[in-house]
N, C-alpha and C positions, 0 to 999 in steps of 0.2 A: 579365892580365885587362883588356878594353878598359874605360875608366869609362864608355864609354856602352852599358856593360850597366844599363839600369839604368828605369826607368820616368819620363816625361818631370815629372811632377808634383813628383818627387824636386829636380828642375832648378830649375823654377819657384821652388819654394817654399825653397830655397836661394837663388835669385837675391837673393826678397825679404827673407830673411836679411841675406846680405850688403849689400844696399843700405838695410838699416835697422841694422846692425850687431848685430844678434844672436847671436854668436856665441860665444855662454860655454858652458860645460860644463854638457851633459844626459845624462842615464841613459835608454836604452833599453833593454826587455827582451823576450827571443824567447816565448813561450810557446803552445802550442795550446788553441782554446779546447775548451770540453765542450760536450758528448761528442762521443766519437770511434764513433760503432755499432760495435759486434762487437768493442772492443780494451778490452781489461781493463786494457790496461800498454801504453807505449809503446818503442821501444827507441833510443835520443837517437843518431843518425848523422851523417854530414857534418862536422866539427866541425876535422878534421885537412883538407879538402879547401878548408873556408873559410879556414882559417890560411894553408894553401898561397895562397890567389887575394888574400887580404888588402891583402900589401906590393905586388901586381902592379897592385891598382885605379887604374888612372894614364889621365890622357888625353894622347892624343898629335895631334902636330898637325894632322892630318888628321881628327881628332875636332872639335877647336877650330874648323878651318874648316866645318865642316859645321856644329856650332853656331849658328856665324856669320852663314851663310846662311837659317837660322831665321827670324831677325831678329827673337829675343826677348831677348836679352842682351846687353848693354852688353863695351867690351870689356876692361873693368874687372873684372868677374869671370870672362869667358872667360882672363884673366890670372893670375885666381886659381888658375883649374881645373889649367891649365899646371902648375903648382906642386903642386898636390893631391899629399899623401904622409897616410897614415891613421896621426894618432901617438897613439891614444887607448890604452884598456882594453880588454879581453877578458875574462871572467867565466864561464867554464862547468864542466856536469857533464862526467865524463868521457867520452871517444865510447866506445858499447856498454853506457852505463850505463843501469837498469830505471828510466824516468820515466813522468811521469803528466801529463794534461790538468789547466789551471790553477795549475801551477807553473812559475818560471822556469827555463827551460833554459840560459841563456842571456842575457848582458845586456852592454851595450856601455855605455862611459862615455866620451867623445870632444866637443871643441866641434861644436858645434851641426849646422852645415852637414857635419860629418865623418862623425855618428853618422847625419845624414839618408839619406846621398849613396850608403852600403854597404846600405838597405835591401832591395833587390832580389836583389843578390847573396847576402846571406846565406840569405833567405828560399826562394831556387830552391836553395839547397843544401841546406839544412836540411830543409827540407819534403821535397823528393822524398828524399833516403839515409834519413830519418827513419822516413818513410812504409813504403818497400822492406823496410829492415830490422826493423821492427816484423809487417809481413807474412813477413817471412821466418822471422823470432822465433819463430811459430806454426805455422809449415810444419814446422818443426826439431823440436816441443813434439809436434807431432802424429806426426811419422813417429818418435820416441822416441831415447833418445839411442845405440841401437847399429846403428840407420838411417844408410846414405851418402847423402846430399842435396847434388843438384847444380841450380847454376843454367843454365836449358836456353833462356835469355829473348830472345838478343839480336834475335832474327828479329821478334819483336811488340812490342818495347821503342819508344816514343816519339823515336826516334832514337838517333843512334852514341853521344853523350854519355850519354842517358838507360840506354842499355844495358853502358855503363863504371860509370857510377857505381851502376847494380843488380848488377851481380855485386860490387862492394868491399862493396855493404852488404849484401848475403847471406851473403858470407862471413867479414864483419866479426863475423853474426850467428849465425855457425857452421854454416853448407854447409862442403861437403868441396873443390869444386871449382867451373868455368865450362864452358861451352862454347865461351866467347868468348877466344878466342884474345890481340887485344890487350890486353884485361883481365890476364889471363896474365903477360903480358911486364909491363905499367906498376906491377902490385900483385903482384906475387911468388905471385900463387893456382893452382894447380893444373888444369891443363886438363884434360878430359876428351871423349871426344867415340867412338861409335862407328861406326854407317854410314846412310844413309838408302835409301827403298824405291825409291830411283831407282837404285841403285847394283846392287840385287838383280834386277831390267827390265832390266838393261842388261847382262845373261846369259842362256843358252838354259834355262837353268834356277833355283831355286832353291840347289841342293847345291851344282852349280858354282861359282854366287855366293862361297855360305861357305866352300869349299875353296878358292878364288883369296885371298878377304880372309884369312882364317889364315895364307896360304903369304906373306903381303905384310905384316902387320900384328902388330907384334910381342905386343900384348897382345889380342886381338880380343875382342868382345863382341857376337856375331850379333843383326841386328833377323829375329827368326823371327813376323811376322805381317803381310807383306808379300801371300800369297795364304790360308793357313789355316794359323792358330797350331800346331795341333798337330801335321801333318804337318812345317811350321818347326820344332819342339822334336825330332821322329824327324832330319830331316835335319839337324839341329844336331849330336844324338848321334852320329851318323855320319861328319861334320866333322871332331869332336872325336875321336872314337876312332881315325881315320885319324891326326891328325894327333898323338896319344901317341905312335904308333908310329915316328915323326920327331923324340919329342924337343920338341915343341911343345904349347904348353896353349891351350885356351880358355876363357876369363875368365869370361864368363857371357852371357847372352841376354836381348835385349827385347823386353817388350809394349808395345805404343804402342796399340793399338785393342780394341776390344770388352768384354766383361765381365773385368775383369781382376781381379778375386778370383779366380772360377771359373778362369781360363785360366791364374791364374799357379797355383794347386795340383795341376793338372793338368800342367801341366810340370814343376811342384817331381815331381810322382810318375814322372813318364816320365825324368826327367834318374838321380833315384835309383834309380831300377828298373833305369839302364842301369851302375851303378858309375859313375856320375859326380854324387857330391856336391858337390865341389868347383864344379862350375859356378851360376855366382851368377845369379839372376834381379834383374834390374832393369825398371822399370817406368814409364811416362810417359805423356800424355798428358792434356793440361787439367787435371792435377793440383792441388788445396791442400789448406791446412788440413783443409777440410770431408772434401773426396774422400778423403784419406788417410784420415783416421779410420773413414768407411763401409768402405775398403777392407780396414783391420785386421781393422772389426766384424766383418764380413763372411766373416772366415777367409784373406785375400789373402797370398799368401808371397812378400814381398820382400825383399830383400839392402840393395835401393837403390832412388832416386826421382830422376827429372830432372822436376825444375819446369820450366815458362817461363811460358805468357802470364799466368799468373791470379798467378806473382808479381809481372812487373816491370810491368804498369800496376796492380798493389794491386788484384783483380777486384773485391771487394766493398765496399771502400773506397778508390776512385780519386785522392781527394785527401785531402789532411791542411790540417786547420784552422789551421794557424800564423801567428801573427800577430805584429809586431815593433812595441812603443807608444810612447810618451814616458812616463817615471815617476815623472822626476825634472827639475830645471831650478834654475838660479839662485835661482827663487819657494818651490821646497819640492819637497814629493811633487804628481805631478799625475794626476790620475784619469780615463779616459775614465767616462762615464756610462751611454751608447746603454742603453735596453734589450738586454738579452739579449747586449751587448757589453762589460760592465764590464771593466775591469782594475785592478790591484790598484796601488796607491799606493806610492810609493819606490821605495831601494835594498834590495832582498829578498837575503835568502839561504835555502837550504832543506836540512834539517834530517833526516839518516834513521834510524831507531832499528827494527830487521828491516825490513818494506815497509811503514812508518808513516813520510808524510812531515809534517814541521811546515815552514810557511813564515812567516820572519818578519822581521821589520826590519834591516836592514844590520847597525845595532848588538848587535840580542838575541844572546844564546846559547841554544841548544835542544839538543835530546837528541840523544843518537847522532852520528855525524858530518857535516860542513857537506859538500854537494853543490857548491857551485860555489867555482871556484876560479880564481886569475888566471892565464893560459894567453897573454896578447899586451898589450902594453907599450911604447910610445913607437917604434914600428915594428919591433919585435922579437918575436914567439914566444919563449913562456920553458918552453915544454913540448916535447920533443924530437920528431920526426915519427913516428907511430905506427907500431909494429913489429903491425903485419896480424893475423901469426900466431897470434903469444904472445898479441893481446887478445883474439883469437876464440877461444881456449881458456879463458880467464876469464869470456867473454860464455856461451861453452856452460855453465860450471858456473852461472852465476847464474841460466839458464833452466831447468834441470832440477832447481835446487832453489827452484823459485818454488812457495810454498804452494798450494793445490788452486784456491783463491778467484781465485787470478789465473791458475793452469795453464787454467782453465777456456776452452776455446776455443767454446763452444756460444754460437747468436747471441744478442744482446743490446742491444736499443738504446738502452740508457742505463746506461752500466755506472755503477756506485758506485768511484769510486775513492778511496784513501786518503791523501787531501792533505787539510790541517786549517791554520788560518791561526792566529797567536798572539792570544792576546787584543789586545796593546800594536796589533799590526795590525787586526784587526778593529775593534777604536774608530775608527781610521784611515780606514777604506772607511765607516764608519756615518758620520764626521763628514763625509766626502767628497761622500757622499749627499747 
């Protein structure tokens, strides 16, 4: 990871660090502020992707020279930078764990210029997988848990990276699958992918179409709404029944356009009608939360769901509030003030007793079990690399057994969440005041 990922004021205000020598140990801590509209709960991601970039944060000389050319740094601390190795602390929840606005997610403990110099990096990690999988959390919640949920994003995704690290946090956040092929390969997830309406053009006919992809594709799943869904859904059956008789199956078929309640029940009855239950309906286009739910209402019969645009730029919530402060320093606890920008005082820890969090001073003990935990150490990760799989099968049971109060996906602009701060803290932020 180059060190000059990173925002120029980070630099600055490190130079003058280093040139006044202030470099003793401070606590930073990650937290998003409140509210978040329309999010009850958030779902903490990135966390294994910032450990990964962590030990890589290094400047190299060609960094150093371009600094140089600047001509705002002495070459005294460009000497520094040279050297830059991140030997601090690490403090977090677990990645996929159920958090909330105004608690610490996350907190770094490193001298001074160390714990500065990573803010940027963490925060583009954190925030956007954070974001993703929090949207996707919803997506998952809404299409219920015996729905397959694929991510379908990468074509409207914020670029290639933005589109890698949306499908790990979707599927971090319990999708079934990507369509993103090197996601695939880098995060061990599941590909999926069927055909597109250029594929179905580019035959004298429709049937043709689906008798060539059957006879070429070992699992096929026809897009039947390419000129009129339901004649698609007859020549589907037709496809499919030809190609029984070879010993071959066909998986299921998509809507991507029109009323698709009405059009997918109406194929649910033409597929059944024809002796072919087994053929699964799946379903896409500009799909979320919302959409799925209308769809259910609605009476819609689907097997499966490919998301894209509306999850991986978050459609209704584009960005995530996250912010990374000073808490802590040599002097004590330190407070930002700003209206409507406070943050909380010290070294925090927080506290979960069912979905009741208590957040409170380094030192206290509180109910239920402590959420963060030490995870990176003297340039070492001391949590082993996350296994994808296995945690998105814990992340699924945690979302589908989230009480109704937080299941609740209906819009909301100022959720109430259930973060409480100790008294011993509370005095703390009043005397701060």
């Amino acid at each position: 990871m180059p060190g000059l990922f990173l925002d120029l004021y980070e630099l600055t205000m490190a130079y003058s660090y280093f040139r006044q020598g202030m470099d003793q140990e401070a606590t930073f801590a990650y937290f998003v502020r409140s509210p978040v509209p329309h999010r009850r709960f958030l779902l903490f991601a990135g966390l294994d992707t910032f450990l990964e970039a962590l030990p890589q944060f290094r400047f190299a000389e060609e960094d150093l020279d371009y600094l140089q050319g600047l001509g705002l740094f002495h070459r005294s601390f460009l000497d520094y930078l040279a050297s830059f190795r991140f030997s601090g602390e690490v403090w977090a929840m677990d990645e996929g764990e159920i958090a909330f606005p105004n608690e610490p997610l996350l907190t770094v403990t490193a001298p001074r210029i160390q714990a500065q110099l990573i803010e940027t990096l963490l925060l583009n990690v954190l925030n956007y997988e954070t974001l993703v999988a929090s949207k996707a959390a919803r997506i998952l919640v809404a299409a219920g848990p015996e729905a397959v949920v694929v991510d379908f994003s990468p074509r409207r995704d914020h670029g290639v990276e933005a589109a890698l690290r949306a499908a790990r946090a979707s599927f971090l956040a319990g999708f079934h699958g990507t369509s993103n092929v090197l996601a695939g390969k880098l995060y061990g997830i599941p590909v999926v992918g069927t055909m597109a309406h250029s594929y179905v053009l580019s035959f004298p006919d429709e049937l043709s179409a689906f008798r060539t992809f059957v006879e070429d594709h070992p699992h096929p799943v026809l897009l039947i709404d390419t000129y009129d869904t339901i004649q698609g859904a007859r020549n589907a059956v037709r496809a499919a029944k030809e190609a029984k008789e070879t010993g071959k199956t066909v998986v299921g078929v998509r809507l991507d356009s029109g009323d698709l309640a009405v059009l997918s029940r109406e194929v649910r009855r033409i597929l059944d009608e024809a002796g072919l239950p087994e053929i699964r309906v799946f379903v896409s286009g500009d799909l979320d939360e919302y959409r799925i739910l209308e769809f259910r209402r609605r009476g819609g019969v689907a097997w499966g769901y490919g998301v894209g645009t509306r999850l991986g730029v978050s459609w209704d919530v584009p960005a995530l509030g996250g912010v990374y402060k000073l808490v802590e320093d040599e002097k004590g606890p330190r407070m930002k003030k700003s209206p409507g920008k406070l943050t909380l005082p010290g070294k925090c820890q927080v506290w979960r007793e069912g979905f009741a969090d208590l957040v409170t001073l380094d030192e206290e003990k509180g109910p239920g079990r402590p959420l963060l935990k030490k995870v990176f150490v003297r340039g070492e990760r001391l949590v082993s690399k996350l296994e994808l799989a296995r945690r998105r099968e814990e992340v699924r049971q945690s979302l589908f057994g989230l009480p109704p109060e937080l299941a609740d996906l209906s819009p909301c602009e100022v959720p109430d969440y259930p973060v409480r701060l100790s008294s011993k803290l509370q005095a703390l932020v009043e005397v701060a005041k």
